[in-house]
Residue, then its C-alpha position, 0 to 999 in steps of 0.5 A: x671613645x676608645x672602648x666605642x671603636x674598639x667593639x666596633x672593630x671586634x664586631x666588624x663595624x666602622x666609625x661613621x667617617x670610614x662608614x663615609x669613606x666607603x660611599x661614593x665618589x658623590x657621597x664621598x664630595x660631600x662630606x667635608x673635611x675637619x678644617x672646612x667644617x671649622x671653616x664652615x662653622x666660622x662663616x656666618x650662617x644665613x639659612x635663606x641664603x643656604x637653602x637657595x645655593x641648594x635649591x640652585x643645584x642641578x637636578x641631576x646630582x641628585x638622581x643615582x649613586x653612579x652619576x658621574x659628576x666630572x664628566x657631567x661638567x666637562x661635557x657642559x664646557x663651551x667649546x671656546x674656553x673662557x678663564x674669567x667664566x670658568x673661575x666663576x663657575x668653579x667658585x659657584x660650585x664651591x659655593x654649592x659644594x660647601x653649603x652642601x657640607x654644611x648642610x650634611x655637618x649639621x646633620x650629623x652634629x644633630x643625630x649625634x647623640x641618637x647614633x651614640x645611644x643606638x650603638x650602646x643598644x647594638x653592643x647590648x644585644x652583642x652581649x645577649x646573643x653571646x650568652x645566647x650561643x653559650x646556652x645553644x652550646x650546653x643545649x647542643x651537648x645534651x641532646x646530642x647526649x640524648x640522640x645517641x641514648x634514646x631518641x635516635x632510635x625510636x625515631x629512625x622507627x617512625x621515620x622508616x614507618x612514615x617512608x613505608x606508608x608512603x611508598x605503599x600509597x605510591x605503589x598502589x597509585x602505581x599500579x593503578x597507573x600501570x592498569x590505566x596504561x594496559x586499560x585500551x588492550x581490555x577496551x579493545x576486547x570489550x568492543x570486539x565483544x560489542x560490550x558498548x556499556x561495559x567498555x563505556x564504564x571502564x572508559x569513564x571510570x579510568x578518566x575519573x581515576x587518571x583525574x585523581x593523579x593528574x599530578x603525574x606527568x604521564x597521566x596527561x597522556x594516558x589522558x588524552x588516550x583516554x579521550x581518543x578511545x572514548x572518541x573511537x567508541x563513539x564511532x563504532x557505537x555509531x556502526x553497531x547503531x546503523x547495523x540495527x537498521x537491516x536486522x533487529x537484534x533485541x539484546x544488541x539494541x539495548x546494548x547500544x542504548x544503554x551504551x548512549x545512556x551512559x554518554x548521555x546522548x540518548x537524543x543524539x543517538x535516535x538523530x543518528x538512528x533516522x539518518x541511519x535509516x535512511x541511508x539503509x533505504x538508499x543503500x539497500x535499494x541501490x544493491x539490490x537493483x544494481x545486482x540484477x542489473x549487472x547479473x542481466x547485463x553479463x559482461x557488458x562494460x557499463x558503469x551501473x555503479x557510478x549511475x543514480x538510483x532513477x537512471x539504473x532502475x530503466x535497465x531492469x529486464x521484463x524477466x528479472x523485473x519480478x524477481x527484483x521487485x519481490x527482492x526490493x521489497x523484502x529488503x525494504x520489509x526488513x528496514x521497516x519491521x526494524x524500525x518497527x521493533x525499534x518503536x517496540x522496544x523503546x514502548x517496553x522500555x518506557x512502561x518498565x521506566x515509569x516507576x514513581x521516585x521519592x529521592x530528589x537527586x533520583x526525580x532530578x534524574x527521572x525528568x531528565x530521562x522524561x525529557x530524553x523519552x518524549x523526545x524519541x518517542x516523537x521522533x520515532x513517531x514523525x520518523x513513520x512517515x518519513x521513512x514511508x515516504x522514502x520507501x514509497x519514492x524508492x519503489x516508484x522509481x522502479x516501478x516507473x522505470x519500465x514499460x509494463x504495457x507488454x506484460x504477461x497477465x499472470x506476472x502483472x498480476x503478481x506486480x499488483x499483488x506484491x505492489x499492494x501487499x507492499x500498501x497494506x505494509x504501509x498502512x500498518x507501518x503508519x497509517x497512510x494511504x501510499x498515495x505515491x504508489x496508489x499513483x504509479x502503479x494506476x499510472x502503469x496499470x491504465x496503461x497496461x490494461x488498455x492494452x489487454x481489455x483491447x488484446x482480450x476483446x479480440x481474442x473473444x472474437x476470435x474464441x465466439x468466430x470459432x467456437x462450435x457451440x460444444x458442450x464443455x463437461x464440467x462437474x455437477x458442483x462447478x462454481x467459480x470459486x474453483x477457479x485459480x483466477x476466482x481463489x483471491x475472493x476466498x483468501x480475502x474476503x474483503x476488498x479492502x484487504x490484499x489478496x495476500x494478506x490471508x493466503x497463510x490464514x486457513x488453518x487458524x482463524x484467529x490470524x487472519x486477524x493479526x497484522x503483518x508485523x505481527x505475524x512476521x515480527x520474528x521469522x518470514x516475510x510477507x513477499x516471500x508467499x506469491x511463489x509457495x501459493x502458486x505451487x499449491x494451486x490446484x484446478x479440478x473442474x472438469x468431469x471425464x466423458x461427461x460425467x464424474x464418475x461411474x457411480x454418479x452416472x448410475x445414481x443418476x439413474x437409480x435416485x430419481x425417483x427420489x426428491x433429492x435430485x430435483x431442483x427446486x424449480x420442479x418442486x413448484x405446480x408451475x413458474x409464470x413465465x412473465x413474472x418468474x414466480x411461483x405459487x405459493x402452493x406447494x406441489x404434491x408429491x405425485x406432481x413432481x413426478x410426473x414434471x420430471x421428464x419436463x427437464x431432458x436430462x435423464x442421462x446427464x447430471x445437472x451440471x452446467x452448460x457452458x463452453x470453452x468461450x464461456x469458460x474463458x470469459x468467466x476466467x477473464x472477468x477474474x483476472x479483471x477481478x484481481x486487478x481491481x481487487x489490487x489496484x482500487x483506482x481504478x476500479x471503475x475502469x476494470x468493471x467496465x471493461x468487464x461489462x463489455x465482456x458480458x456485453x459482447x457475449x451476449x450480443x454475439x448469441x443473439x446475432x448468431x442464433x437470434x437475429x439472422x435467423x428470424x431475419x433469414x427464416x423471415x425471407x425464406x416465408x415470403x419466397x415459399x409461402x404465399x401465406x404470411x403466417x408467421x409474420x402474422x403470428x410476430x405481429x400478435x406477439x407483440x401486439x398482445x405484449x408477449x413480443x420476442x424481444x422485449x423492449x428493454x432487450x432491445x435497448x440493451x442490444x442498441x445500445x451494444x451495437x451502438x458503443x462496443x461494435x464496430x459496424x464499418x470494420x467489414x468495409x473500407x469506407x472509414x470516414x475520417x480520423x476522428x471517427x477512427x479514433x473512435x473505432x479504436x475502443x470498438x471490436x467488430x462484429x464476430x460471425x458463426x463459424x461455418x461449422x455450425x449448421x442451423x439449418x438441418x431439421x434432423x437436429x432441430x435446427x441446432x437445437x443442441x448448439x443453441x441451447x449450450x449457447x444461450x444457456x452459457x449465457x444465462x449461465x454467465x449471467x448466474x455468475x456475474x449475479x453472484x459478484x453483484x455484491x463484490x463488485x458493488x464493494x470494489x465500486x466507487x460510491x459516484x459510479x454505483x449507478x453505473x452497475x446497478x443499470x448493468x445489472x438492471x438492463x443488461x445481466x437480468x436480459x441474459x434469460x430474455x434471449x431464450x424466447x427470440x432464439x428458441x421460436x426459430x426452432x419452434x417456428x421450423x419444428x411443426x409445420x403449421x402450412x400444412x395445417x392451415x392447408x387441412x383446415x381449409x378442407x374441413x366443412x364447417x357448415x354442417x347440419x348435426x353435431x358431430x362426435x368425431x374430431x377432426x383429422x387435423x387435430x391428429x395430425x397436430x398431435x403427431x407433429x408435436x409427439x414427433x417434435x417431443x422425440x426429437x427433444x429426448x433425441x436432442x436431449x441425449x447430447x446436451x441436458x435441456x433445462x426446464x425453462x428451456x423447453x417450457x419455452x420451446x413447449x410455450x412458443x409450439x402451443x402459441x403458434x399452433x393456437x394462433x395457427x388454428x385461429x387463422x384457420x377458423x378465420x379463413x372459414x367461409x360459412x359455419x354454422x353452429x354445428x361447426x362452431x360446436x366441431x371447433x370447440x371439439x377439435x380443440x378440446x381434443x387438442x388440449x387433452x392429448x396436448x396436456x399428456x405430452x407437457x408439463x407446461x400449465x397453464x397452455x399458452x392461449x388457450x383463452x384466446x382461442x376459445x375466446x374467439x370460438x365462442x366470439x361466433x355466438x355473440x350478437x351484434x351489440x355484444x360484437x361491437x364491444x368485444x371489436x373494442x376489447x380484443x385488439x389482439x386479434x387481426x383486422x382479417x379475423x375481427x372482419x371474418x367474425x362479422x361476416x361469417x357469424x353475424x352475416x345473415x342475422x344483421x344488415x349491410x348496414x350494422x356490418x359496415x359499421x362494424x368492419x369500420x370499428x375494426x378499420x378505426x382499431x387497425x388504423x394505429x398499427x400502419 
């Protein structure tokens, strides 16, 4: 037991009582002392009654090592202290307490033998770890030995190899972390040089890098930087974007889409490229305005900045409202062409993409970028429209914004033309009709030309009130197309197409064909051509001193004996005059010559007659003309108005030449003749239907007065306002100026005026035939009918005036009372045939040779057309026929002598008639010789050629019966006969 204890001491151990010493108070009560585990021991044992003293201890003595026993007891004390109860309880403790002891003594006695064996194996292992450090201890010395002879050395190698590589490794990461903290200064510099891809890269790889050595606590921070740089790219990515939208730049373009590719935000990119777009459109119109507003405004202190777009479009001046609008659209051309080349481009970059993969990882990428393609190809393409839309919006606020009711013609005009140039740029941007602009600018211009045709129609008046029925010298080969207003129909050829749009076209024919963006896609602008085609412009029209040149009035002389010069009118045996048409025998060459001094114009050159006032009507009908040419809507509007031009020519010469005249020369007949020979001959015009007007002339003149004139402008009896109301779209009646004279036989009664009058019509009337086909195009399909009767009843009546206008001269030129006064005198009941022909006759004769040498004298001033004296010839012929079939019918007694005479007379007549005319056949001469020989028919034939010849008057018919028939036939016969011609001119009272 001694050795036990002894080795416990050597290794620091106790024996279990000192080991029980060293608990606690609590462990330290429970270990009784030898003599109470004798006592204990004595005692007799009953284990149920043991267990029960230990389960009656409290449970708190058994909680923690620091529980406090005394003071658990004193704190339970009553505060009335009894002795009796504290001696029971302190022996109840006792009691616990021992069954306690005895408890932990058997336990003790019970491990014994465990706790003896335990310690021999503890002493065992003391042994072994002693012998243990002895064999460390040899070990020790021989490696020690062993370090200092070889492996100190070698590996000290090693070591500082091993250190070197890791400081190699943490330098090079060290660099790599410096280059990352000196990467913003080479980002910087690659935005500056709009490097978007290869700063993108640079920024992507550096966050990839600073991934790898995120285990360094700087790298955080150079993390974060890298994100905000990456942010900031971004934006300016964002900028450089919106920069494409003014001025397109191919290489920066794919910078920046490959920039978006790289971030994968190729959607995002094409949302931003719209919103971009339309706030350039926005910006773009509002600088542009608020520019010439504050230039017009001076130093006016006004705030144009803060004003919306609508409002600061009603400050455009008239004088910068051009200028403006021009500069509007330019600008907006650039946005669009932009966003046309954008399309452009990503169409080129889509066929250069489309290539087949074979990788998986490559497909994968490839449906992607599929996916991204579709979806900006139709955002590019719903974006036409959109961006249209705003452009039109933009435009209509300005347009609206001013009255342009007061405009000048010239820079209307050029409003149109830019207007539509600006459609047809919307049509090719996307197809659409501009329906907004198609209706503010038919707003404006219904407005605007209500005005004008107003302003044009009494500024004719005033023109036709003034106009001395001068001819005005143009050129042989004068046409409308020289003029300025008539050059848009060579420049464009359809109506669909603006004016404009082939102004640039006449040196190659093939780029007529190319479209707008195709033409501008990488220089000009199409509102950049109004100003440099209007300096070209050049007018040429008129000839110096009636001719064009010295050599052409000499060749006009020295040619015409050849064919060349005459028109194809005399190259034919004759023209019907009803019908318009020729034979379909040519005429021989020896005809033609002897037709040319038909046609007065031996000193004059063919070239047109019209006047001043005709010249300014055809240049109205091609202003009216461009507008309409422009502005389609309303189409129908302008031709009207241009028929009413027309219109009120037309019935401003038949006033002034044809009307009053016959009315006026009708009243001086009466007065000075007791004969009615000329009422007589209008009456058989028309009864033999060769009427002066014909009646579709005088529907159209109706008509005319009806709805253009305005026949109560003279008075001031207006009835009520309605009615003047109505007045408003009528002009008054014009009136010849004083200084046209019409009454001087000298100048055949105003030949020269009548003829530039009348043939200025016929003239107008060529041309509007020759727009036939153009307005027709312009015209909507629901209001051709309209034209097709303008045409029909209107224009083609223009040549009809020719006969009312020139019978006053012809009726004037010859004097057929004196006629009628010498064929009174003539004898015509004679007994022998006679040889000689009348005076009469001569005297005829010499009326019309003097008549023909007053039309050469005519001829030298103004160039008298042929079917101009065709019918002057034609209305003498039929008056002097007429004429001496009145004279027969005033015969009182003829025989068959004198019935001979007649057909001598008038044989004569013919003969030497035919050498001073060309005309063929002669105007009535049937209806003479008809009624000549009406003197040898006998009374049944009489009655029948009553009912067929109603052409002649009831006093004629009546003077055959009682002249011819008189002495062969009874009272009765004659009474039947006279009552047949009663029955037959009953109808005409």
């Amino acid at each position: 037991m001694q050795k036990i204890k002894s080795l416990m001491a050597r290794q620091g151990l106790k024996s279990p009582q000192e080991s029980m010493a060293d608990l606690s108070p609590v462990e330290n009560l429970r270990i009784p002392s030898k003599e109470e585990l004798r006592e204990l021991r004595e005692q007799p044992i009953d284990p149920q009654a043991e267990q029960e003293i230990i389960d009656s201890i409290e449970e708190v003595y058994f909680s923690n090592d620091s529980f406090d026993m005394v003071q658990h007891e004193l704190e339970k004390l009553p505060p009335e202290l009894n002795l009796q109860e504290l001696e029971e309880y302190r022996d109840k403790l006792k009691r616990q307490q021992a069954a306690v002891s005895k408890k932990v003594a058997d336990l003790i006695l019970e491990k014994q033998p465990a706790y003896v064996k335990e310690l021999e194996r503890v002493t065992a292992l003391q042994t072994n770890l002693q012998l243990a450090a002895v064999i460390c201890t040899n070990a020790r010395r021989q490696l020690s030995m062993a370090k200092e002879g070889f492996t100190e050395a070698s590996l000290g190698l090693l070591s500082n190899q091993r250190r070197r590589q890791l400081l190699t490794g943490l330098l090079k990461s060290l660099r790599t972390i410096k280059t990352l903290q000196r990467t913003d200064v080479r980002l910087s510099e690659m935005l500056e040089e709009e490097d978007y891809p290869g700063a993108i890269q640079l920024c992507l790889e550096c966050q990839k890098a600073a991934s790898t050595f995120k285990h360094y606590s700087c790298i955080s921070e150079l993390n974060s930087k890298l994100q905000d740089t990456l942010e900031q790219i971004e934006e300016q990515l964002d900028v450089a974007l919106s920069k494409t939208c003014k001025h397109f730049d191919v290489s920066h373009y794919t910078k920046v889409q490959l920039a978006y590719t790289l971030l994968g935000k190729t959607q995002t990119a094409m949302d931003q490229l719209h919103m971009h777009f339309t706030q350039a459109i926005h910006n773009t119109v509002f600088q542009v305005v608020l520019g010439y507003v504050e230039l017009c405004a001076g130093n006016a202190d006004t705030k144009f900045q803060k004003m919306q777009y609508k409002d600061l479009c009603t400050h455009i001046t008239v004088d910068s409202y051009i200028p403006c609008l021009t500069d509007l659209c330019k600008a907006l051309w650039e946005v669009m062409l932009s966003y046309h080349r954008t399309m452009q481009w990503h169409e080129e970059h889509d066929q250069h993409e489309t290539t087949p993969t074979t990788d998986g990882a490559a497909a994968a990428e490839s449906d992607e970028s599929v996916v991204d393609r579709s979806y900006v190809k139709k955002k590019l393409e719903h974006g036409l429209t959109r961006i249209w839309q705003d452009v039109q919006l933009k435009v209509k606020a300005y347009i609206l914004g001013t009255d342009m009711s007061n405009f000048k013609y010239d820079d209307f005009i050029v409003v149109l033309d830019v207007i539509s140039r600006l459609m047809q740029v919307g049509e090719e941007f996307c197809g659409s009709k501009s329906e907004v602009l198609q209706e503010s600018i038919k707003r404006q211009s219904v407005n605007y030309f209500k005005n004008y045709h107003r302003a044009r129609l009494e500024e004719l008046r005033m023109f036709l009130e003034n106009e001395t029925w001068e001819l005005c010298p143009v050129k042989s080969n004068f046409n409308i197309a020289q003029l300025h207003e008539f050059k848009f129909m060579g420049q464009c050829r359809s109506p669909s197409i603006s004016p404009s749009r082939h102004a640039g076209s006449s040196t190659s024919p093939a780029q007529g064909e190319l479209s707008l963006f195709e033409q501008y896609l990488q220089e000009g602008n199409p509102f950049e051509m109004h100003a440099e085609q209007k300096e070209e412009e050049t007018e040429d029209v008129l000839a110096s001193n009636g001719y064009e040149s010295d050599e052409l009035e000499k060749s006009v002389y020295q040619d015409y004996d050849s064919d060349s010069d005459v028109p194809e009118e005399l190259k034919q045996d004759f023209v019907d005059e009803q019908t318009g048409d020729a034979p379909l025998k040519s005429a021989s060459r020896e005809t033609i010559r002897s037709k040319k001094k038909s046609d007065y114009n031996l000193n004059k050159t063919n070239a047109p007659i019209l006047t001043n006032t005709t010249l300014n009507v055809i240049r109205l009908v091609g202003k009216y003309m461009q507008m309409m040419n422009i502005l389609k809507p309303i189409a129908f509007d302008v031709i009207h108005c241009v028929s009413q031009l027309f219109d009120y020519y037309l019935y401003a010469v038949y006033t002034f030449f044809g009307r009053n005249d016959m009315v006026q020369y009708f009243l001086i007949t009466m007065l000075l003749f007791e004969s009615t020979l000329v009422c007589l001959c209008i009456l058989q015009y028309e009864s033999s239907g060769l009427g002066l007007i014909s009646s579709r002339l005088r529907t159209t003149l109706n008509r005319i007065q009806e709805n253009l004139i305005d026949m109560e402008a003279a008075g001031e009896n207006a009835t009520v306002h309605s009615a003047a109301e109505d007045r408003k779209e009528k002009v008054p009646s014009p009136h010849l100026s004083q200084l046209v004279v019409l009454t001087n036989s000298g100048t055949l009664y105003g030949l020269a005026q009548r003829v530039v009058a009348t043939e200025s019509l016929v003239f107008l009337a060529e041309q509007f035939e020759s727009l036939q086909s153009h307005l027709d195009t312009m015209m909507p399909a629901a209001k051709k009918p309209f034209l097709q009767q303008f045409y029909s009843q209107t224009v083609s009546t223009a040549s009809e005036l020719r006969k009312p206008i020139y019978w006053i001269v012809a009726a004037k030129a010859i004097d057929y009372e004196q006629m009628l006064l010498l064929m009174s005198s003539v004898k015509w009941d004679i007994r022998e045939i006679m040889s000689q022909h009348n005076v009469y006759v001569d005297v005829l004769l010499k009326e019309f040779e003097q008549f023909n040498k007053r039309l050469q004298d005519v001829s030298r001033h103004v160039r008298i057309p042929l079917p101009v004296s065709n019918v002057l010839w034609e209305h003498c012929i039929r008056l002097a026929n007429r004429t001496l079939v009145e004279g027969y019918a005033n015969v009182k007694k003829c025989s068959n002598e004198g019935r001979a005479l007649m057909q001598l007379d008038f044989q004569q007549f013919l003969m030497k008639l035919e050498k001073l005319t060309d005309l063929r056949p002669i105007p009535d001469k049937e209806f003479v010789e008809t009624y000549i020989k009406a003197y040898y028919l006998t009374e049944n034939d009489m009655e029948q050629f009553i009912k067929n010849h109603r052409e002649y008057s009831m006093k004629q018919l009546a003077n055959l019966v009682n002249v011819c028939l008189g002495s062969h036939i009874n009272k009765k016969a004659r009474q039947k006969l006279l009552a047949a011609i009663d029955d037959i001119d009953r109808p005409k009272r």
